[in-house]
Structure formats: C-alpha cells, structure tokens
N, C-alpha and C positions, 0 to 999 in steps of 0.2 A: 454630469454627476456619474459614480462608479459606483458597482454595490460594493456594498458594506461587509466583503466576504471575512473578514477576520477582524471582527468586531472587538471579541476578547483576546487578542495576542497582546493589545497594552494595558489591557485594564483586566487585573484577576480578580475576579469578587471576592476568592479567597484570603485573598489577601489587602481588606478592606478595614477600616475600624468600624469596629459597632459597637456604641455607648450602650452601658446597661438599659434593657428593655426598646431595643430597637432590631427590629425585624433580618438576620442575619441571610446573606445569599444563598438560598437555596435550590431544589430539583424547580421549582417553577420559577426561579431568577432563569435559571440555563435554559430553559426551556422557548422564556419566553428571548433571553440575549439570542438561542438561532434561529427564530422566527424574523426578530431585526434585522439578522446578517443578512437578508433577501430581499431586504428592503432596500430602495436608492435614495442615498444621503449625502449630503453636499455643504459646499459653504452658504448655500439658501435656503437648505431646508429647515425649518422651524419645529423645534420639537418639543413635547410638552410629557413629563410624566406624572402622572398621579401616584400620591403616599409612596416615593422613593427611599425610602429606609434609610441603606448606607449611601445611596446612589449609585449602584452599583450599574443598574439599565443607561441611566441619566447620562452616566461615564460612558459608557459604552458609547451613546448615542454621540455625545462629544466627539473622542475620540476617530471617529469617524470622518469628523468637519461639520457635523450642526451643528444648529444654536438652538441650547434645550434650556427648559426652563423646568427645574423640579418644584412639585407642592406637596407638602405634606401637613399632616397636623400636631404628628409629636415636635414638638421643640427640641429633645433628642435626636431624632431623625435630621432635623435638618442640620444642624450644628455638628453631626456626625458626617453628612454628605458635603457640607460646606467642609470639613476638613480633607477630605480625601480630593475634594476638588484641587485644594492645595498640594497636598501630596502627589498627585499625579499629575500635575499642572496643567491642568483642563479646563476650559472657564465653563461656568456652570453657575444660572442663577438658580437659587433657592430660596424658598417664600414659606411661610409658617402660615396654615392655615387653609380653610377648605377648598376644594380646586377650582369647584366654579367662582366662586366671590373673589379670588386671586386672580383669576385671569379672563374676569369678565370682560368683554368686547375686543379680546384678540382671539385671532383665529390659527392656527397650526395646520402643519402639513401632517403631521404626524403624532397621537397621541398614545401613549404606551401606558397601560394599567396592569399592575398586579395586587388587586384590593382585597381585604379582608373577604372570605369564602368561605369559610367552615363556619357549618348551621353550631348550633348554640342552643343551649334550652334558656336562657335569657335571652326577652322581649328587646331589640331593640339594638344600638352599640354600643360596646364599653363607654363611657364619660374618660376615664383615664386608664396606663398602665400598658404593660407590653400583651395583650389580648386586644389590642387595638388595633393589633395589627393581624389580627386572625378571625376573629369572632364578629362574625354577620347576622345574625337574628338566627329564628330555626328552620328555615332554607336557604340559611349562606346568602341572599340574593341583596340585601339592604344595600351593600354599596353598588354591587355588581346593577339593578334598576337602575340607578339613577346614572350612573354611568351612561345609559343605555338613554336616558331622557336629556340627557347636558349632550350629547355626543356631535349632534346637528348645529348647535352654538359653540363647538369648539373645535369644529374643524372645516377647511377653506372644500369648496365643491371638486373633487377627487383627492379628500386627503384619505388617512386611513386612520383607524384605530385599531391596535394591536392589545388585546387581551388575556390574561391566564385565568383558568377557574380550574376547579375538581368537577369534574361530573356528575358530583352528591347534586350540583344547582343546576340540573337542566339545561346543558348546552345548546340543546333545541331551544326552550325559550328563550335564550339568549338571542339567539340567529332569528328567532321572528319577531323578539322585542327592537333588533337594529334595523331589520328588513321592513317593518311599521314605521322607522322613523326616515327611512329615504335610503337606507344601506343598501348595499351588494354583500352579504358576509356570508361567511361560513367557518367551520374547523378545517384547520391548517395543519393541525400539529398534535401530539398524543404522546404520552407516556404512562407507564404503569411505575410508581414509588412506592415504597412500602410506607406502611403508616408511621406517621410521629405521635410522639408523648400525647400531644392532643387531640389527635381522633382515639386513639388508645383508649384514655381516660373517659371516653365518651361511649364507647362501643356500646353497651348494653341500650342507653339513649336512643345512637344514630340506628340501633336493630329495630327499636319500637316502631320510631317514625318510618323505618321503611325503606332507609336510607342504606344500608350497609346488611348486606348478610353474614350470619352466623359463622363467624372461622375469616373474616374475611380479611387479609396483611397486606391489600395492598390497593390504594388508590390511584385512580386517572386522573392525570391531568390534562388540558386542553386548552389551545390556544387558539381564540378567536379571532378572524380576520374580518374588518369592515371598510369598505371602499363608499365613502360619500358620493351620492350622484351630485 
C-alpha cells in the first residue's frame, strides 16, 4: 500500500451534490480529508465512514483504492452520496441508518467520523431535518460518546479511527474516553474557522454555559487520531 498523499485531486467536495438539508463539505470535511491523506490505503483496506453527507470523505477514501462503506441516517444523505458515487465512478456502498446496527459484526481498518458537535440548548438529537447534522445535546458530545464506546467493536486490532470535533466538546475527554477503551490517540490536527450562522445564533447561550467568550469569531477545530491495540 502507498499513502494516500493526494486524496482530493479527484474528488472536490466542491463540487459534490447536496440534496436539500444534507450537511454540505465544509472547514471540517478538509480538515479531516488531510488527516486521511497520511493515512495508508490500499485495495484491502476496509473503510467505514459515519453520517457521510454527500460522501464527500467516503469518496475520497475510494478514490484512493479502499473499500468504504458509508452510513448515515438521513435518507437524503445517502441518496445524495449514492449519486455522486455514480458521478465520480467510485464504488461506494451506502446504508441508511444507524452506524452501529448497520455494520454490526464487521470490523474495519479504518473508521472516519465527522458527527454532529455543536452543543445545543435542546436535550437530546434532532428526531428529523437538516440540524441532524450539527446539533449534539448541550456539550456537543451525544454522538461524539458513543462513538468513543462502539469504536473497539468496529475496528480490526491496529485499525484507526479518525475523527473531527470543535473544541467547545473537550478534546481531552475525547482522548481519555478512547484511551479507557484500549486506544493510542491523540490531536493530530487543528484549525481556527470563523464561526457559522449556527454558533452565531447561539452566542449569548454558548457565553452562558461557558463555552465561548464574549467577542469571540472564531472556532477550533480538531482532529482526533486513534490507533486500536
């Protein structure tokens, strides 16, 4: 196998379709596509992404020479990803529906997440609608935990998991929720984005909890690396 140094030369996220209320490629799509490109991917390596939108990572990971398997739960999302698979002529399976019960008793070399992370003053996850794809309880962390508890049932002993979050959720916790479950991990990777429409609309909220200082335009992101013993 060869790494994967130009992951995005045939696959531009920009240039992806995304069906109304499906999560479009953005600063943490690219973030997390050059955290992959460092990865070593092959025609055996077995890949698995969670809530892939357009497919824009999925593609990538293709593209490459794996064999990925995307899960999502919009039915948007996938019918959006399944199309681009066709357009880019990349074989790419796609599954509707949650990521563990989808791909219960396979195990992956390599599992790629970019999940819902922005805390929320709603309990809980959207039931429907495009904040499905953004809105995690009020520490961001609802999908990001469980992630962190499926992760040792979904990946072969040295795969990896590859994850994006905001900072607002304890990157630290993150790193000793996967290092509790048998990980090697750590932060890999970093940037600073300015805020969007929806931490925006939220500011005074995310000031209360604690979360965001006053004046503040611009959030971290951060890519999580976990190596299975």
């Amino acid at each position: 196998m060869v790494p994967s140094t130009a992951l995005t030369a045939g696959v531009v996220p920009g240039r992806l379709i995304a069906l109304p209320g499906v999560y479009r490629p953005q600063a943490d799509t690219l973030l997390l596509a050059n955290a992959l490109a460092q990865e070593q991917l092959g025609p055996t390596t077995e890949v698995m992404e969670i809530g892939t939108g357009t497919g824009a990572l999925a593609l990538c990971a293709a593209d490459a020479g794996a064999r990925v398997t995307a899960v999502d739960v919009s039915w948007p999302s996938v019918i959006a990803a399944r199309i681009n698979a066709v357009r880019w002529q990349l074989p790419l399976r796609v599954l509707h529906g949650d990521f563990a019960t989808r791909t219960r008793g396979r195990r992956f070399d390599l599992v790629l997440a970019n999940p819902p992370y922005v805390p929320s003053p709603r309990a809980g996850l959207p039931p429907r609608g495009a904040a499905r794809a953004w809105d995690a309880g009020p520490d961001g962390r609802e999908v990001i935990d469980r992630i962190c508890s499926s992760a040792p049932s979904l990946l072969r002993p040295g795969g990896v998991l590859l994850m994006v979050h905001s900072a607002m959720c304890e990157p630290a916790a993150t790193v000793a929720r996967l290092q509790a479950e048998g990980f090697s991990a750590g932060v890999t990777a970093r940037a600073r984005v300015p805020w969007g429409p929806v931490l925006r609309s939220r500011r005074e909220w995310l000031q209360s909890r604690g979360l965001a200082e006053v004046g503040e335009q611009r959030e971290e992101l951060v890519v999580i690396r976990a190596q299975y013993s």
